[in-house]
C-alpha angles and dihedrals in degrees: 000000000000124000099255082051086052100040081053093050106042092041108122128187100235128214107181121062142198119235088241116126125231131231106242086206086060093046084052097050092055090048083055096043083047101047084081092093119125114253126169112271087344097274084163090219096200147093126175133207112185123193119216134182110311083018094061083083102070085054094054102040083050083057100047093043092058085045084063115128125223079253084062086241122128105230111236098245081059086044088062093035094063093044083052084051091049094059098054120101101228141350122204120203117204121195121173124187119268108225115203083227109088095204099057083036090059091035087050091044090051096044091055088045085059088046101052096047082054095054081044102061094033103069089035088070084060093045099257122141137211150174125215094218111188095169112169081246083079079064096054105112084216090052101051090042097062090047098053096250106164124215102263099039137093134226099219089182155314114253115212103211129200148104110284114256090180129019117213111228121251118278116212108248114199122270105267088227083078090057094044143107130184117191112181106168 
């Protein structure tokens, strides 16, 4: 097996993440290195906010604000789940554009799909771990506001960003000979 089928293979979404700080140079190099994907006439359909130490803030005030309840109270399980936001080291927010045309909307969909597996295995292959997070909170109109989200983009995910302090073990995935047809005539 060589090392990109391996890299493929052994890639895990992590959910539990080290202290340790990283390095926004390096977060920008593996966009660079991601940015690769194929996308139709390289429209690039894709723009990034990522939200570092003091900054984290912002992300996590977004979030609460959208937990909000009619009664104007933030329920306890998004209590915790803004203290679990806060100790992670970085979140990445990816919006891309949201054509009218479904064609160039799927193409553009598909492209930061691409993208975003790149970035993935990218910075895998430096031992650093993340989670594609696309919660209905990325829906909530408040939540989209206090991040910037402009009518007429998309928020594709937020990435949770941070070296692994547990990998999940490997979970079996079905033969693809059960999810294939051949058709040769």
């Amino acid at each position: 097996m060589n090392a990109i089928d391996q890299n493929i293979i052994e890639r895990r979404s992590i959910k539990k993440f080290k202290d340790d700080a990283i390095n926004v140079e390096e977060i920008i190099e593996l966009l660079n290195v991601a940015k690769w994907a194929p996308n139709h006439k390289v429209n690039e359909p894709w723009r990034f906010q990522l939200y570092t130490a003091a900054g984290k803030e912002k992300f996590v005030e977004a979030f609460m604000e959208a937990m909000r309840t009619p009664e104007g109270e933030i329920p306890p399980k998004a209590l915790n789940k803004a203290d679990y936001f806060r100790s992670i080291p970085l979140h990445l927010v990816v919006v891309m554009p949201e054509d009218p045309r479904q064609r160039r909307w799927d193409e553009d969909y598909g492209a930061v799909s691409s993208m975003l597996q790149n970035f993935q295995l990218a910075a895998w292959q430096r031992g650093i771990g993340m989670i594609w997070r696309s919660n209905d909170w990325i829906y909530n109109p408040v939540f989209r506001e206090a991040l910037g989200v402009k009518p007429g983009e998309k928020i594709i995910a937020t990435m949770m960003i941070g070296y692994p302090a547990h990998i999940p073990a490997k979970q079996q995935r079905t033969d693809i000979r059960e999810k294939l047809t051949i058709i040769s005539e």
